[in-house]
C-alpha atoms as one frame of an Amber mdcrd trajectory, in Angstrom:
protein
  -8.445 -50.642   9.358 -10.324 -47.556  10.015  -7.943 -44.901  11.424  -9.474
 -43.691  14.814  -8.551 -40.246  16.578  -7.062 -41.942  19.591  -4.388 -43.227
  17.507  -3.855 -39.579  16.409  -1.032 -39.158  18.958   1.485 -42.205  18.116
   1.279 -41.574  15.038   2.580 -38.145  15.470   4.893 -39.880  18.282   6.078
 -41.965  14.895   6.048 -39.453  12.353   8.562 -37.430  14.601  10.772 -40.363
  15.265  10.719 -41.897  12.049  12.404 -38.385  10.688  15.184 -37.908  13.282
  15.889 -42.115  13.695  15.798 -41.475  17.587  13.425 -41.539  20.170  14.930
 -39.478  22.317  14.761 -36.236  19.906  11.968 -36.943  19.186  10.667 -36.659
  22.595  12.329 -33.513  22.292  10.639 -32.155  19.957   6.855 -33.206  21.099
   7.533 -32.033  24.654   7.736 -35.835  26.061   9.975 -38.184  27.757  11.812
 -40.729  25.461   9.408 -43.667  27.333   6.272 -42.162  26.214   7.384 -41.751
  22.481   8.712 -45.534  22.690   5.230 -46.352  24.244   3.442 -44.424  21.839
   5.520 -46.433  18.929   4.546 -49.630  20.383   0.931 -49.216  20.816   0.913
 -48.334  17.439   2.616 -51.657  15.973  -0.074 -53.375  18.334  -2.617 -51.982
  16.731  -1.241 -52.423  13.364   0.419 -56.169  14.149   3.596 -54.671  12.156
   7.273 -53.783  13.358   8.048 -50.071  12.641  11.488 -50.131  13.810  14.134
 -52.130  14.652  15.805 -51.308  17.851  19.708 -51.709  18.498  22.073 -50.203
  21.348  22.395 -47.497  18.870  19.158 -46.162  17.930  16.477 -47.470  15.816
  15.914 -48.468  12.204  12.893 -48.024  10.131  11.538 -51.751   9.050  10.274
 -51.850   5.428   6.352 -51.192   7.489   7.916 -48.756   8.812   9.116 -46.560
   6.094   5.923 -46.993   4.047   3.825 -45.446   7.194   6.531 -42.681   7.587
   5.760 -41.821   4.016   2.461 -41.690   4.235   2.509 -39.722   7.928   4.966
 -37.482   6.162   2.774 -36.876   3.134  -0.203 -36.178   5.103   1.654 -34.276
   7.981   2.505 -31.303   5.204  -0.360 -31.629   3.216  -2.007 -30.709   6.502
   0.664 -27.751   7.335  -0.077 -26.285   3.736  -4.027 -26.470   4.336  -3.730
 -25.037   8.147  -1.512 -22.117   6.655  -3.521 -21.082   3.760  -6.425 -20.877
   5.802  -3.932 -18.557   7.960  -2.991 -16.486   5.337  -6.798 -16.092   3.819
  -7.664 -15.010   7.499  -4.732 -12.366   7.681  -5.195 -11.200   4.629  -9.173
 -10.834   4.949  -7.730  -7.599   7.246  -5.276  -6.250   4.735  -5.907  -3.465
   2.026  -3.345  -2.980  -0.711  -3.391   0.189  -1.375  -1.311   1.825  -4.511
  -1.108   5.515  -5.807   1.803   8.163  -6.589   4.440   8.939  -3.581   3.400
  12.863  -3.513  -0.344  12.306  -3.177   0.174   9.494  -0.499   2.599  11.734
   1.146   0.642  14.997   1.358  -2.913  13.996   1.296  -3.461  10.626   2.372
  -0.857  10.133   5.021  -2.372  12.311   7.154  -5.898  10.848   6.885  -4.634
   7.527   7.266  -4.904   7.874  11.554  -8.440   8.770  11.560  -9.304   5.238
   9.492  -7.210   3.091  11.705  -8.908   4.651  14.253 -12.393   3.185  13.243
 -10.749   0.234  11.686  -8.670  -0.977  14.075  -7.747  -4.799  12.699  -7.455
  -3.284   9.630  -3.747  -3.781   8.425  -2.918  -1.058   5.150   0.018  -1.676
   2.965   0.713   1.469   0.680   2.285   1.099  -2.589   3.929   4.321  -4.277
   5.910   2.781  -7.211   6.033   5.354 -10.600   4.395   2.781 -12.297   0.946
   2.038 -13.170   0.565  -1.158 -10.642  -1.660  -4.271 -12.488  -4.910  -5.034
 -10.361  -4.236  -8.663 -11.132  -5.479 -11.849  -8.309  -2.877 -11.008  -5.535
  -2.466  -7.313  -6.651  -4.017  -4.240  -4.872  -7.172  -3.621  -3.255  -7.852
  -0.140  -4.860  -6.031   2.851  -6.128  -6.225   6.593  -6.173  -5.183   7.638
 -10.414  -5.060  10.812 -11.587  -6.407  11.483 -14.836  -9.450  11.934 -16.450
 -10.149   8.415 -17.389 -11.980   5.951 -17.997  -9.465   2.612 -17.016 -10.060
  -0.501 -18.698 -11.154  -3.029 -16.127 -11.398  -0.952 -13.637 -14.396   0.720
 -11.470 -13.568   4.381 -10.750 -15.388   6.822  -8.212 -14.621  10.561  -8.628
 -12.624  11.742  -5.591 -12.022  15.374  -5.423 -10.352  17.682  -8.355  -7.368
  20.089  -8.126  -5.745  23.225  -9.417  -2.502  24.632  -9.845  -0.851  27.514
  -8.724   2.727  28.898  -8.577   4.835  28.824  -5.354   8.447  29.518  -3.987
   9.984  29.498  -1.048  10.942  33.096   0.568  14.279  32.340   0.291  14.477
  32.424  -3.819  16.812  34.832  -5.146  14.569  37.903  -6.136  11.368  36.555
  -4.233  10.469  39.990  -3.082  10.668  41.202  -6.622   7.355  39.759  -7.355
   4.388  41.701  -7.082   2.200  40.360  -9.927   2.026  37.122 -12.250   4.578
  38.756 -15.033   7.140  39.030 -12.248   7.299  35.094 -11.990   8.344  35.175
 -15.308  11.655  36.634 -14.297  12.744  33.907 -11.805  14.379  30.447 -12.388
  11.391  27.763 -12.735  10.359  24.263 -12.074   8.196  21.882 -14.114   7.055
  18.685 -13.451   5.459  15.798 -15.522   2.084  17.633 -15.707   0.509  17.502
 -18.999  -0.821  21.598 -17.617   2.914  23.700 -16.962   4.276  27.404 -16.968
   2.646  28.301 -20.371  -0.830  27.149 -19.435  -0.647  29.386 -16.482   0.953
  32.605 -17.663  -1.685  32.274 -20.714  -4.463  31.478 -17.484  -3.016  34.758
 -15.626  -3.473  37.108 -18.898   0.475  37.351 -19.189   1.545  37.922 -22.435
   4.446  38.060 -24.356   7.094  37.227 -21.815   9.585  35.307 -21.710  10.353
  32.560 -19.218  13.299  30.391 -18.291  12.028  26.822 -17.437  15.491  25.972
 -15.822  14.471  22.863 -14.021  12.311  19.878 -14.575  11.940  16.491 -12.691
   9.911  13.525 -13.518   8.768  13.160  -9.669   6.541  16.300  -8.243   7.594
  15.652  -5.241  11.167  16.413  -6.028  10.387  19.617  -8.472   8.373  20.811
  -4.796  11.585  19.997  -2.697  13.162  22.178  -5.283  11.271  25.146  -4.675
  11.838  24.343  -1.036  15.586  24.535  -1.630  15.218  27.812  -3.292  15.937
  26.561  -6.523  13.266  28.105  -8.487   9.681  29.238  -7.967   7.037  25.680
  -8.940   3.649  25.435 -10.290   1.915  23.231  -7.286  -1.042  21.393  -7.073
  -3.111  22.254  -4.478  -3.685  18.786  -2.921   0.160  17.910  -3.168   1.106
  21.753  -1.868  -0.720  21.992   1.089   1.696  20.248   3.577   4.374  22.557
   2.297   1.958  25.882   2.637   0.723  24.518   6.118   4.107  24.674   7.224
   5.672  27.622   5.537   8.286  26.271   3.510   6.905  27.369   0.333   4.905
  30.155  -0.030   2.042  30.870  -2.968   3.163  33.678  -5.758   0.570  35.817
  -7.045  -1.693  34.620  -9.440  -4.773  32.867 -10.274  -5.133  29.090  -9.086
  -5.909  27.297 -12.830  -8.203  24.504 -12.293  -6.503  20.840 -13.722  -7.895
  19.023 -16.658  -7.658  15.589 -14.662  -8.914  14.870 -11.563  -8.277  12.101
  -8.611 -10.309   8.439  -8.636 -10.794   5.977  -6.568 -10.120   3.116  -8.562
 -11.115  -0.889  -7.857 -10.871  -4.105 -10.295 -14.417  -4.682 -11.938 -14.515
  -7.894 -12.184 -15.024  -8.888  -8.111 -16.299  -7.387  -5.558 -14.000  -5.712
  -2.989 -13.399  -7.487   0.083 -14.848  -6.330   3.495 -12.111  -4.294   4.486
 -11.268  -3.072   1.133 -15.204  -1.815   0.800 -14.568  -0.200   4.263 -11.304
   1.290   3.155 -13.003   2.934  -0.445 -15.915   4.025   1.385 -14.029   5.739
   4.157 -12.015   7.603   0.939 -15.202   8.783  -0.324 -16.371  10.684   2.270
 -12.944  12.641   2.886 -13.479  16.081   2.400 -11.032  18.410   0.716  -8.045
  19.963   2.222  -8.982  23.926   2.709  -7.607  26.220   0.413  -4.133  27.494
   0.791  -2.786  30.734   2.403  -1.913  33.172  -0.432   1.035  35.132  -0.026
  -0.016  38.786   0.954  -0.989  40.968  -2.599  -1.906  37.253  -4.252  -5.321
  36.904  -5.896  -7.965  34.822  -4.890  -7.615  31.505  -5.901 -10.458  30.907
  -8.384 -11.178  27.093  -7.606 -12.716  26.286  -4.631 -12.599  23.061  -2.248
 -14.237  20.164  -3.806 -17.572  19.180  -1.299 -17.445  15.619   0.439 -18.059
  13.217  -1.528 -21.132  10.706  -0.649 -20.818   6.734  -0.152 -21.160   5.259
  -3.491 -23.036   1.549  -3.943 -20.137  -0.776  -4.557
């Protein structure tokens, strides 16, 4: 017997009340009246010349035709959900970018980009991973990535994004803050170092101080939380310029005196080699490259002139 689409509604009829054993929820369920599930149940065993279910003042059975077709509906029923979902899901997801990179760059530079792409992008959904570690661009994984280093990244596709430089800061409410007129007057106060591969001795050699001392008092594995530090007042921090700048914008830290040194790695944009990004996630990396650099930071009065400039836009790239 071919199976023909007007029969498509008892068998849903008997799908429903094959599961609960009662017509009555199942009418429920479907939005109908008891009546028209029964009717829809009979037309069906007319058209098949089988019983489905044997009806008593309580209820009704499932016949031994009746449980093989209730299988079968079953069967076919989910198989049907799980299709109709994952073509859900593909469609949802054709609008989603994963997105990882460190906390303190998403936080300072990227967070407060991120309006001006949902604003051309509007169905574009971004979800931002910031985990510490280096997140696998496996099938399911992210989109793209922003690394810092110098690279290259096995099995990955990188795009130059902008470079950095370092520079020390403090916030005005350090202990002996006004002390410091020149670089070998940093020397003297409590400081903070990060997990930079560049730190305190790389500068003071990069400001022509020699032969002092220093008291590295602090360190964190998070540059986020060595900044926060010099927020506190803890000790005076050697800050990246793209991960500073919130903090400078807003005066809670302040830049020392001193030369800006530029870094030995720079930022990527980052995508798995082996496929081609998705729509959005072309859209997404495309929109990165063509963010220009934040402007340079204010330099506390008597300061030098920081000696690395703003990286220019960069231009789309072929993907």
């Amino acid at each position: 017997m071919t199976l023909r689409t007007d029969l498509l509604p008892a068998l849903a009829a008997f799908e429903s009340a094959a599961r609960h054993q009662n017509f009555a929820h199942a009418a429920e369920e479907l939005h109908l009246t008891a009546s028209a599930v029964s009717h829809h149940v009979r037309k069906l065993e007319g058209r098949l010349g089988v019983v489905l279910f044997q009806r008593h003042a309580r209820g009704v059975t499932l016949t031994a035709e009746g449980r093989q077709l209730a299988d079968a509906a079953s069967s076919a029923l989910s198989d049907m959900d799980s299709v109709l979902g994952g073509l859900r899901r593909t469609r949802d997801e054709g609008d989603v970018v994963r997105i990882t990179t460190v906390h303190s760059l998403a936080y300072a530079w990227l967070m407060p980009r991120l309006p001006r792409f949902t604003a051309a992008h509007p169905r574009t959904r971004l979800h931002v991973d910031t985990e510490p570690a280096l997140t696998r661009f496996d099938e399911g994984g992210p989109d793209v990535g922003i690394r810092y280093g110098q690279g290259p990244w096995q099995g990955l596709s990188a795009h130059p994004l902008m470079d950095d430089a370092m520079f020390p800061v403090a916030s005005a409410h350090l202990p002996g803050f006004d002390g410091v007129h020149e670089p070998a007057d940093i020397a003297k106060l409590p400081l903070i170092g990060d997990l930079s591969r560049q730190g305190w001795q790389d500068w003071f050699r990069a400001a022509g101080v020699r032969g002092e001392t220093f008291d590295q008092r602090y360190y964190f594995s998070d540059t986020t939380g060595a900044l926060m530090a010099a927020v506190q007042g803890v000790g005076a921090a050697l800050a990246r310029e793209r991960i500073s700048a919130p903090y400078l914008a807003e005066g809670r830290l302040l830049r020392l005196p001193g030369p800006s040194m530029p870094t030995r790695a720079s930022y990527f944009v980052v995508y798995p080699a082996h496929r081609r990004p998705r729509p959005a996630a072309r859209a997404f990396i495309d929109w990165l490259l063509t963010q220009p650099g934040l402007p340079a930071p204010p330099v506390r009065p008597g300061a030098a002139t920081p000696t690395q400039g703003v990286a220019p836009p960069r231009r789309k790239v072929p993907l």
